[in-house]
VOGU-3710 file (C-alpha; in Angstrom, 3 decimals, decimal comma):
1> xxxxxxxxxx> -19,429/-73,816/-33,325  -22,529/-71,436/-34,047  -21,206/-68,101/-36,245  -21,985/-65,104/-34,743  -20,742/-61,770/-34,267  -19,836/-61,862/-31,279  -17,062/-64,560/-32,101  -15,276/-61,537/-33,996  -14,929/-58,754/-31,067  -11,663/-57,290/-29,894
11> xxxxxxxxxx> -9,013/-58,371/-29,539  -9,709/-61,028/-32,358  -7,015/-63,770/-33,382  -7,316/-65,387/-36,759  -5,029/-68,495/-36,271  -6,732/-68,759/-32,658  -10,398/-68,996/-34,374  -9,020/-71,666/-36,879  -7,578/-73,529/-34,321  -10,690/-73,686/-32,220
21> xxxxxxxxxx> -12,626/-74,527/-35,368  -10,400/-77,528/-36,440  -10,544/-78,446/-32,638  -13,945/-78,497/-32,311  -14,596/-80,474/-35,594  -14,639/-84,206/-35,223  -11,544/-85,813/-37,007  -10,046/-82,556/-37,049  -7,776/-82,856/-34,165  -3,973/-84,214/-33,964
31> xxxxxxxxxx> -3,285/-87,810/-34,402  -2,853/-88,640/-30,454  -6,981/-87,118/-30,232  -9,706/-89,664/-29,704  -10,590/-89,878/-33,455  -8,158/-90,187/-36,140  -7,647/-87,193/-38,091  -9,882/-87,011/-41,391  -8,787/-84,066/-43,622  -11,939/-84,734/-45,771
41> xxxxxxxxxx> -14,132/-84,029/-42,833  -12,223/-81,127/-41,970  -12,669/-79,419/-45,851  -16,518/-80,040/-45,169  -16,318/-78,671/-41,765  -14,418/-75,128/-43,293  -16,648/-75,586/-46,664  -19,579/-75,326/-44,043  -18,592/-72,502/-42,127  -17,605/-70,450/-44,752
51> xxxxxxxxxx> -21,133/-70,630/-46,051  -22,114/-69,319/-42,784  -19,692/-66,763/-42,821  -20,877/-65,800/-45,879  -24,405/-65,418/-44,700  -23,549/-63,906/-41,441  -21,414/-61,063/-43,797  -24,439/-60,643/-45,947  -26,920/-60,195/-42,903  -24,567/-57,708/-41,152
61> xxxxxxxxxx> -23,970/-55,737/-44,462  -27,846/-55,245/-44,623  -28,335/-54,087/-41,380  -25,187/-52,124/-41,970  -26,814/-50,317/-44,821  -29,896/-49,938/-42,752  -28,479/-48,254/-40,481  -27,019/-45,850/-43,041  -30,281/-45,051/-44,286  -31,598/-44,142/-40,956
71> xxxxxxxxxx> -28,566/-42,106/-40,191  -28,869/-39,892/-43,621  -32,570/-39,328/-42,804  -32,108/-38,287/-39,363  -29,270/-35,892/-40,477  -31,551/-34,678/-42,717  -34,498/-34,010/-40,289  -31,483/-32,351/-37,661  -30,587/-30,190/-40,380  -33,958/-28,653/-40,689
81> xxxxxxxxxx> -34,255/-28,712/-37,537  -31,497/-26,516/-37,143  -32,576/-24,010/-40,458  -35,653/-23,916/-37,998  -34,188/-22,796/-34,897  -31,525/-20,340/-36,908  -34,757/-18,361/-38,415  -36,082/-18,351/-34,935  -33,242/-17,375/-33,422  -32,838/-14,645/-36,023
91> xxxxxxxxxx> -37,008/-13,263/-35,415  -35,913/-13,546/-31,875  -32,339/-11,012/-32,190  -34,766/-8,837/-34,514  -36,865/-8,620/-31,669  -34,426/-7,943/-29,412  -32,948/-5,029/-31,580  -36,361/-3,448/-31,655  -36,844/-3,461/-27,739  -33,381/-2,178/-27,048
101> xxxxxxxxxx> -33,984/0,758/-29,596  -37,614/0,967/-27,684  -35,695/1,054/-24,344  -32,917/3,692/-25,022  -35,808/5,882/-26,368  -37,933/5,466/-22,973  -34,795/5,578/-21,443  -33,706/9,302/-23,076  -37,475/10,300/-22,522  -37,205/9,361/-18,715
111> xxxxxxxxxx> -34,116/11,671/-18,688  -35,515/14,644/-20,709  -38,243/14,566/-17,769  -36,056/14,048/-14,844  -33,969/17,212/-15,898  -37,196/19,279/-16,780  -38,051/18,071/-13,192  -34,564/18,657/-11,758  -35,325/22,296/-13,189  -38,481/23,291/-11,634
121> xxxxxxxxxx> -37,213/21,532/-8,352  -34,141/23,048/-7,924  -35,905/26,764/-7,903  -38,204/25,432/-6,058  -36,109/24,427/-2,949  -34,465/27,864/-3,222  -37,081/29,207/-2,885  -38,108/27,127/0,298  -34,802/27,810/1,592  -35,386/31,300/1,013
131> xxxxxxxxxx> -38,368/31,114/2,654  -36,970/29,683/5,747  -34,330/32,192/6,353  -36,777/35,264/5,886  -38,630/33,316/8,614  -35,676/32,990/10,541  -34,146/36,551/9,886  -37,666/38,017/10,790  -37,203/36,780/14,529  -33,962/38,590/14,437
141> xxxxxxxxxx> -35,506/41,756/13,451  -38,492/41,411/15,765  -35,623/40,515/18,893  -37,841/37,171/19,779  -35,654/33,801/18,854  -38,672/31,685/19,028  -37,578/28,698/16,664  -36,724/25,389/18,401  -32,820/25,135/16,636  -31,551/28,272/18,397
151> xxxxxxxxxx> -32,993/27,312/21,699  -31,956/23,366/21,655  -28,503/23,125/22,760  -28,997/19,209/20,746  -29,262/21,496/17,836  -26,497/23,388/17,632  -25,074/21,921/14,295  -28,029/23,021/12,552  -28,467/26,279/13,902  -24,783/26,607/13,305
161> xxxxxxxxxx> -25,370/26,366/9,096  -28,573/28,574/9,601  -26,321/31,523/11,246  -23,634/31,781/8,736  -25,917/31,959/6,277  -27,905/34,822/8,094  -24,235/36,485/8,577  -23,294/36,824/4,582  -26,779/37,851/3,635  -26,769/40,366/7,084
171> xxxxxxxxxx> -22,825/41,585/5,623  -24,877/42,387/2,034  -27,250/44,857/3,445  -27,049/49,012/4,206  -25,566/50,117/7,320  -27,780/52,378/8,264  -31,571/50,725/7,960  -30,614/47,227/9,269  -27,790/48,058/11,323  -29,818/46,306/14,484
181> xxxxxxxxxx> -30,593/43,352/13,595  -26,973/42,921/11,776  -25,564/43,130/15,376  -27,727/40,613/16,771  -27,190/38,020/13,761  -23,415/38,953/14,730  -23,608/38,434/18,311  -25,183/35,188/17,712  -22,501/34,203/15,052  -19,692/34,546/17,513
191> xxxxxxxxxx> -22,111/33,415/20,512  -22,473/29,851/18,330  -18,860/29,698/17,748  -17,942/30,305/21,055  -20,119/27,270/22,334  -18,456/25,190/19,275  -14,898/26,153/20,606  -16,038/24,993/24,080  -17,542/21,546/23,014  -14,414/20,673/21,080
201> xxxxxxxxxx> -12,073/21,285/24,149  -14,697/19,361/26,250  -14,371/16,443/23,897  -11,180/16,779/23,064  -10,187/16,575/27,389  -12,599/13,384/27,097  -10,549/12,000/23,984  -13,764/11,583/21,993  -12,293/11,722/18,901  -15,059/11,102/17,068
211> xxxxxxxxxx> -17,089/13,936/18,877  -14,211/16,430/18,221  -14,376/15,205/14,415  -17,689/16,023/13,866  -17,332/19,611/15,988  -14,187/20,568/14,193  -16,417/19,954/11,155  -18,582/22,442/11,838  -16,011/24,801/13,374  -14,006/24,956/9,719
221> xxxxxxxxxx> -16,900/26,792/7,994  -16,848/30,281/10,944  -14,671/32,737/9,328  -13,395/33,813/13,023  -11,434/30,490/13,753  -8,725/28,028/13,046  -9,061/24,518/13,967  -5,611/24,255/14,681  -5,571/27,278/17,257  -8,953/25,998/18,792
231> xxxxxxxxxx> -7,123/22,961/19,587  -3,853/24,387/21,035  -5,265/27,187/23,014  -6,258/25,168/25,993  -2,528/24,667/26,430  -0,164/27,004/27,061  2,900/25,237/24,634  2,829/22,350/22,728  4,356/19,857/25,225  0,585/17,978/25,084
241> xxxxxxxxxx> 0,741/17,850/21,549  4,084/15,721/21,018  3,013/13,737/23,641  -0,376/13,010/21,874  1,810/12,655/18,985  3,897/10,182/20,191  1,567/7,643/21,516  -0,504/7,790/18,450  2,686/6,812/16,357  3,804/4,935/18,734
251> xxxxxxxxxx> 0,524/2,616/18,413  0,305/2,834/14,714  3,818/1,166/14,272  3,165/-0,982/16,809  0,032/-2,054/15,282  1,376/-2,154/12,056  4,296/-4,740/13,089  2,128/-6,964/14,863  -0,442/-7,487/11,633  3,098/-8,401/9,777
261> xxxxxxxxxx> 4,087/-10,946/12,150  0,373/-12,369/12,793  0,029/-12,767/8,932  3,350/-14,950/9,067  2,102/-17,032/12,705  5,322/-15,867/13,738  6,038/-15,523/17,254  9,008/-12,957/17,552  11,956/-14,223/19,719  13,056/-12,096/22,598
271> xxxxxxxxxx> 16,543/-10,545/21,820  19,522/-9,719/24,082  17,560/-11,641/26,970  20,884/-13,167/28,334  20,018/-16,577/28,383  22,798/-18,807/27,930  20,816/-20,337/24,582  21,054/-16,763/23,245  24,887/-16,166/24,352  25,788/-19,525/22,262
281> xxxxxxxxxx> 23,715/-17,963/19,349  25,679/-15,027/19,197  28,760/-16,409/19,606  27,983/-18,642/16,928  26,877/-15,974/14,771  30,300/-14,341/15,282  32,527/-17,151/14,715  32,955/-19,949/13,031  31,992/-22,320/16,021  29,712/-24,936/16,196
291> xxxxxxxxxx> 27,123/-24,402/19,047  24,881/-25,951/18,042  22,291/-26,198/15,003  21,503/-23,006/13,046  17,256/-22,649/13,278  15,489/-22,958/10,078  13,518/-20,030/8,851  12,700/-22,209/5,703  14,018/-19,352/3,470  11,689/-16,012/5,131
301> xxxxxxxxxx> 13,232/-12,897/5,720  11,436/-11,532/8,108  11,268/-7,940/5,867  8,766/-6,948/4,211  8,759/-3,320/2,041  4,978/-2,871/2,478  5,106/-2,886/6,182  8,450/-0,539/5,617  6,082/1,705/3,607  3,391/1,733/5,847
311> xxxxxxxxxx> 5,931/3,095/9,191  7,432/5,293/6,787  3,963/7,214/5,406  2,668/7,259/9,284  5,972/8,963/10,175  5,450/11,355/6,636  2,062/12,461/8,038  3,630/12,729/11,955  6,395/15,082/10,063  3,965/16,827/8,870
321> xxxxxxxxxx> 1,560/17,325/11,592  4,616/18,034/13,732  5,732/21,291/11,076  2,172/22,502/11,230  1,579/22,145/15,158  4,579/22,562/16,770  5,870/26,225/18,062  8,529/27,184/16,018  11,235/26,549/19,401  10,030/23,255/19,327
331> xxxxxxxxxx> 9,675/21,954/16,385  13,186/20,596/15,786  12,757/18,774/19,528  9,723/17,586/18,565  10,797/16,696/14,862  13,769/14,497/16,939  11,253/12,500/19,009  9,398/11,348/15,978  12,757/10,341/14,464  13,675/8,145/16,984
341> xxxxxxxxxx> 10,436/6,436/17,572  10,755/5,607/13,340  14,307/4,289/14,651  13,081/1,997/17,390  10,455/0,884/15,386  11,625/0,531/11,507  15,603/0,263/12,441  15,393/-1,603/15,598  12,014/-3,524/15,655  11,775/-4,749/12,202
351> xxxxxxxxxx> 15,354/-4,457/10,577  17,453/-5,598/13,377  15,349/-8,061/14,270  15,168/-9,349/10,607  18,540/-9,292/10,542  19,121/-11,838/13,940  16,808/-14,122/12,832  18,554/-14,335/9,435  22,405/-14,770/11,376  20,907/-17,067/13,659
361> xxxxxxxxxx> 19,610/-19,403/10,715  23,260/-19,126/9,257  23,937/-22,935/8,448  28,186/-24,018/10,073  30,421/-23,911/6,805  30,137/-28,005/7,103  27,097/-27,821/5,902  25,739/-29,900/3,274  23,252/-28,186/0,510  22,815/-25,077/2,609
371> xxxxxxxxxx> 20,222/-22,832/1,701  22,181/-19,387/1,745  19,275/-16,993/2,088  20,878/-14,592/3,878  21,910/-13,051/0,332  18,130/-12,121/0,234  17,973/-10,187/3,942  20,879/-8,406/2,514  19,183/-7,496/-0,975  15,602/-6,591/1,041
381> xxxxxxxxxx> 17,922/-4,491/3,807  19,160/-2,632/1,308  16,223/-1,336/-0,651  14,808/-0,397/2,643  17,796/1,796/3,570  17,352/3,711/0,592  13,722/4,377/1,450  14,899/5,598/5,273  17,958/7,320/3,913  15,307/9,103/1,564
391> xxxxxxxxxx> 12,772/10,391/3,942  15,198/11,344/6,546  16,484/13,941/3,561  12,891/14,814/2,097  11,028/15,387/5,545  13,301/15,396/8,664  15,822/17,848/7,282  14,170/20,233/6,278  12,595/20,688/9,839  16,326/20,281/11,607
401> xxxxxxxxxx> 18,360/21,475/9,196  18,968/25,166/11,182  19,296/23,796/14,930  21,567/22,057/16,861  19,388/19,052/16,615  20,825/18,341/13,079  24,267/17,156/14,648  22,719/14,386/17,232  20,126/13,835/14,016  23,376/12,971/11,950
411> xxxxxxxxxx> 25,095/10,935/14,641  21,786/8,727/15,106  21,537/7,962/12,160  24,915/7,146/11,234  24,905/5,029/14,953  21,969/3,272/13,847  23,011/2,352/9,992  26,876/1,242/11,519  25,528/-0,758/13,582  23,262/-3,145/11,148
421> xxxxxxxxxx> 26,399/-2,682/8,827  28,292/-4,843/10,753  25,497/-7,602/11,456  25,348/-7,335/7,678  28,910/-7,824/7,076  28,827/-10,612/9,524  26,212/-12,557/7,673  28,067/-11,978/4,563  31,421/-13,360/5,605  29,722/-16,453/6,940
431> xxxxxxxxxx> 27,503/-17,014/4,021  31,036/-16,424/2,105  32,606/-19,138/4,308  29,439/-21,415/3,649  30,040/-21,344/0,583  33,916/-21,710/0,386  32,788/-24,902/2,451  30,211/-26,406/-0,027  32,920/-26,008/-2,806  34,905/-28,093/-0,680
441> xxxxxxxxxx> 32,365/-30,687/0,099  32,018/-30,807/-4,218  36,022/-31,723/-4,120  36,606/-34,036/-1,052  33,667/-35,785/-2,681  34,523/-36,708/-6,064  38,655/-36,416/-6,310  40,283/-39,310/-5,899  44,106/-39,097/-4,307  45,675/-41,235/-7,783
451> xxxxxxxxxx> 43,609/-38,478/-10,240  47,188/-36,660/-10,988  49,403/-40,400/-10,793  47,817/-42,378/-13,757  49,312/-45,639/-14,110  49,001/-45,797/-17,909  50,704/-41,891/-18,374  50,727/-43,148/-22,131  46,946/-43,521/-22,583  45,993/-40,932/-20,908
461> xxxxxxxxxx> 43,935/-37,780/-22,862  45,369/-34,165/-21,868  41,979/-33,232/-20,599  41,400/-31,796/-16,977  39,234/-33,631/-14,280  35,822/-31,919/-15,141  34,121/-34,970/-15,232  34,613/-35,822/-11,957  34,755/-32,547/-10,260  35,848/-29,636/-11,689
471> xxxxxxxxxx> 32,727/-28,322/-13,352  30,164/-29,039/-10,485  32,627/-26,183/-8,620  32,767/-24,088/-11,703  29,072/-24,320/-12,121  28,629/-23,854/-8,229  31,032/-20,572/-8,499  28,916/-18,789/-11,414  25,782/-19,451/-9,409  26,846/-17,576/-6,688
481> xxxxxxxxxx> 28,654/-14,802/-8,231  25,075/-14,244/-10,053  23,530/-14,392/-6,217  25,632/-12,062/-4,731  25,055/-9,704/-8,102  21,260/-9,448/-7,056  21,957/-8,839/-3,709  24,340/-5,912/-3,383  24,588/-2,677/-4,990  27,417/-0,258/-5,825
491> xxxxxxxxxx> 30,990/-0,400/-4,775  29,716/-3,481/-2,464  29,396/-5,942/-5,284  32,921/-5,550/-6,477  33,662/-5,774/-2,323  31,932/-9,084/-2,026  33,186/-10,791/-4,922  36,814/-9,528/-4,360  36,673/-11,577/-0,850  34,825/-14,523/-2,496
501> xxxxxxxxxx> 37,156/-15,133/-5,017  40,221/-14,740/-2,659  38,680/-17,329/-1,012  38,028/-19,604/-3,825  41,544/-19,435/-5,031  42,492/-19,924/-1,498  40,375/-23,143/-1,843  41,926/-24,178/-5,046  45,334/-23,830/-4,203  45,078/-25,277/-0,834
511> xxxxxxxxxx> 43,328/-28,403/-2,544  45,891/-28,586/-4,995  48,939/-29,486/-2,470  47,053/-32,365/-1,308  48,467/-34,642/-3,858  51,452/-35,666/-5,665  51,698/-35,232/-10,002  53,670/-37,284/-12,114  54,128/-35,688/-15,310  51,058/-36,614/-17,244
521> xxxxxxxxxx> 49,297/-35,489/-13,558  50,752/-32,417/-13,632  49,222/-31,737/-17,679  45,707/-32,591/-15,974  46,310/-30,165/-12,798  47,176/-27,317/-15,658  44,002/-28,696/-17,645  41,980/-27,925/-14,548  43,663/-24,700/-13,314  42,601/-23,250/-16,785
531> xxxxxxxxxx> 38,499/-24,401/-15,955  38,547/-22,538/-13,091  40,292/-19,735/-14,860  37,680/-19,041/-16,780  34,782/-18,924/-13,773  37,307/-16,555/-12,508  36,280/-14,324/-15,327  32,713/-13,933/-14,037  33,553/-12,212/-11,045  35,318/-9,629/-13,279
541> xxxxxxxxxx> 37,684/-8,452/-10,460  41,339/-7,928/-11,753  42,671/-9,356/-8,642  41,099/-12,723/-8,917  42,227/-13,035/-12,191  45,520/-12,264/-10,702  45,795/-14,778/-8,650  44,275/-17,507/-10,630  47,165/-16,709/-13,487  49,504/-17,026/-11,107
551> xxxxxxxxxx> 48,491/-20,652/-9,727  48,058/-21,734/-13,623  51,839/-20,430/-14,034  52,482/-22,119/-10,313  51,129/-25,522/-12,137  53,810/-25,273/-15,131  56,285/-26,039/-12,231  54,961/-29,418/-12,023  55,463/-30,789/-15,215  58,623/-28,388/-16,543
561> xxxxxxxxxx> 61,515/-29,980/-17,194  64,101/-30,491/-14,359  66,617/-28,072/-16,075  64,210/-25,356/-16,794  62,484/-24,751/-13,565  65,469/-21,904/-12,744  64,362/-20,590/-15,869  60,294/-20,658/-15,356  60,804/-19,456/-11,784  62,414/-16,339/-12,887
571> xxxxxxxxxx> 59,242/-15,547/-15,280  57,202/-12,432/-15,426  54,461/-14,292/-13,037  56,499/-16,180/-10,580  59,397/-13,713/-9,684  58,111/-11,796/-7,229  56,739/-15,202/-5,530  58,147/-16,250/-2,140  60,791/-19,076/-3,146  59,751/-21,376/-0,390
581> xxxxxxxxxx> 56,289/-21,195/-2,153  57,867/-21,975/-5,058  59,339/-25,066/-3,808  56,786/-26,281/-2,294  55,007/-26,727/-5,548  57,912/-28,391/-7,036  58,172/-31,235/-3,726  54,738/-31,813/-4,708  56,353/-33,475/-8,015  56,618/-37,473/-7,927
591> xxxxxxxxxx> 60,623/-37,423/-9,279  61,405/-34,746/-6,713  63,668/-37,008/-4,938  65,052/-39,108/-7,815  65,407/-35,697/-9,804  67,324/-34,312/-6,993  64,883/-31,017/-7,674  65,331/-29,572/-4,493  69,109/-28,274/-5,496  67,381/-25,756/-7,850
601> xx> 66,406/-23,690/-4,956  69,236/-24,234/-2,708
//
């Protein structure tokens, strides 16, 4: 077998090499080979190849240390290398320091000129435009307007600058020596103003708004006029104006809803249609029935507080224009309209709509794993009554607040925020049942009916049933006591949680009368009575705690001796208790018949 290094590449095996060598060598083999085995050939064969190992060692250790070599002196030549390139790099940042200093001073020279220029320039074109008016205020004085810009109607923008000048210079000289040509530069001051007023009504009866824009523009610099006014007078009362008003609004909301609901590819679903699809859905969304299979909205709400912000500033501004245009008997009409176009398009439009959608995707209170989003419309609907609530008090009021209009104002508003109110509390008492139901999908799934009869009541640890069930529920409960935290505010987050942990002690004590307790049982049912005790805690409502001390207490009943349960009843928790309540926690005992229990309450 020739030695070379390629014999000794990864993965290498020493007793794998030998083996191969021995195999290879004649004699070397086992004693069923085709030679006998000769260990003296063998020692010759290993004598041999050790020798060549030797040789191939020394051969590789030579070019090992030639290699070496050549690596020190080509680290060597890269480190010069680099000493060269870090003094040329350093000539080169010198460089570079001197042209930037060479640049900022060009650069503060170029400035010094460009002011000294800016200096003589700036005379200069006063002086041009001095020029031009004495040109200008000459044909005034002579009586012949020969210039092109007061005879080109096309021009009328620029002879419009050129004339108010002409009328402050005209307002600084004497009476008596130029008192001529002052009442010409004044007739055609008012003349020019007059044509300006007419253009704007022209364009304003074609609805160029763009043309009236650029007129009104103009018009704002002529000391004889207010835009406003110029715009009103064709009219003899405002009615045009609130009608303007309210299809421009009316578009802008419109508008502004539609980009929501594009950006989402949602198509919105007609409402209140009276299909028979539609009369299912509300019934469902009513009740408890199941019509059917809630849609899936995969967790969107449907509300969004930048489109609310957007309807709310265009209404701000509508407010606003509607204060400064409006005749003072109409204002608070006109201050109602815009109201209740921000009602049918922020209350009704976007709110109500949101708030459909989210009772229509409502999962039954069956329902396994139920995403309960709803909490989330409720926590959005709320921030966004705030911000209506707000603005009706900042910029409606104050426009109402002394006409009859503030009564049906009032009653709107209070119509309108009843009437989501209710879809609201809707939503919330079936996302409260939904979740009452996935608590009891977590106990019909992992209690067993023998968890509170042991058969070996000896052996058994005094320890309640969490392991199986009772802190999935416990867990469950804090997670959505936390969830309804973040979604409500005020008084309605004590509300909420008051009715959700009625119903979970409902729950609990319901569940509880499903079985039967021996004594050892009954230990565990205390054991787990006590667990859910403490989530009770978290919804820090007095009640709740109430009534979960009461069903521990209720619990001592089932493992109190038979003598003593006169004496327990008549405790400070279980007095005032119904008796037949009372006994039916006792019947749920397994030695209620042989204990002859039931005379205790006889």
């Amino acid at each position: 077998m020739a030695t070379t290094p390629q014999l000794f590449e990864e993965p290498f095996d020493a007793d794998e090499y030998i083996e191969r060598l021995a195999w290879r060598t004649p004699g070397g083999g086992s004693k069923g080979g085709a030679e006998a085995f000769d260990p003296k050939r063998l020692l010759e064969e290993f004598e041999n190849h050790i020798e060549e190992l030797k040789q191939l060692d020394e051969k590789i250790q030579r070019r090992v240390e030639k290699l070496e070599h050549q690596c020190h002196r080509e680290a060597k030549e890269f480190a010069h290398k680099v000493q060269d390139l870090q003094r040329s790099n350093q000539v080169a940042f010198q460089h570079f320091q001197e042209l930037d200093e060479h640049i900022s001073y060009v650069a503060t020279k170029v400035c010094h000129l460009g002011d000294q220029l800016e200096g003589v320039n700036t005379p200069r074109q006063r002086a041009v435009e001095a020029q031009r008016l004495m040109t200008y205020f000459n044909e005034f004085l002579d009586g012949d307007l020969r210039s092109d810009v007061f005879n080109n109607p096309e021009k009328i923008k620029e002879a419009a600058d050129i004339i108010q000048k002409l009328h402050l210079i005209a307002q600084e000289l004497p009476f008596d020596r130029f008192a001529d040509v002052k009442a010409k530069i004044a007739s055609k001051y008012h003349d020019l103003e007059r044509q300006l007023v007419q253009e704007f009504t022209a364009a304003q009866r074609r609805c160029e708004i763009g043309r009236m824009r650029e007129v009104a523009a103009v018009l704002l610099h002529f000391k004889g006029i207010f835009i406003l006014t110029v715009f009103l007078q064709p009219h003899s009362s405002d009615h045009c104006y609130i009608e303007m008003e309210k299809d421009y609004l009316r578009t802008r909301s419109t508008m502004i809803l539609q980009r929501y609901y594009d950006s989402k590819n949602h198509q919105k679903r007609p409402l209140g249609g009276g299909s028979i699809q539609e009369l299912k859905e509300r019934i469902r969304q009513r009740t408890n029935l199941p019509l059917g299979p809630s849609i899936d909205t995969h967790g969107e709400t449907f509300l969004s507080q930048e489109v609310v912000v957007n309807l709310l500033q265009e209404t701000r501004h509508a407010f606003e224009r509607c204060n400064r245009l409006s005749d003072p008997s109409d204002l608070p009409k006109n201050a109602f309209s815009i109201f209740l176009l921000l009602v049918e398009h922020l209350c009704v439009d976007h709110i109500d709509y949101a708030l459909e959608i989210g009772l229509s995707a409502i999962p039954s209170a069956d329902a396994k794993n139920a995403n309960l989003y709803f909490l989330d419309v409720v926590q959005q609907a709320n921030t966004i009554f705030h911000l209506f609530d707000k603005q009706f008090n900042d910029h409606l009021m104050p426009l109402i607040s002394s006409s009859p209009k503030l009564t049906e104002c009032l009653h709107k508003k209070k119509e309108v925020i009843e009437q989501m109110e209710v879809k609201l509390d809707t939503g919330i008492d079936r996302t409260l049942n939904c979740m009452v139901g996935q608590m009891k999908h977590i106990l019909a799934t992992e209690q067993k009916k023998t968890d509170f009869r042991p058969e070996d009541e000896n052996n058994v640890m005094i320890q309640c049933t969490a392991c199986h069930f009772t802190r999935p529920v416990c867990v469950y409960v804090s997670r959505q006591v936390e969830r309804v935290r973040k979604s409500m505010d005020g008084k309605n987050v004590d509300t909420v949680l008051t009715e959700l942990g009625v119903r979970f002690h409902r729950l609990i004590h319901e569940h509880l009368q499903q079985y039967s307790y021996s004594s050892m049982g009954g230990m565990l049912a205390i054991c787990d009575v006590a667990e859910y005790r403490k989530s009770a805690k978290d919804f820090r409502v007095p009640l709740v705690l109430q009534l979960f001390g009461t069903l521990h207490a209720l619990c001592n009943l089932l493992v109190v001796a038979p003598d003593n349960l006169k004496q327990v009843c008549s405790g400070e928790q279980l007095t005032n208790l119904d008796r037949n309540l009372l006994h039916a926690f006792v019947q749920l005992r397994v030695d209620y018949r042989q204990a002859r229990l039931g005379r205790h309450f006889s």
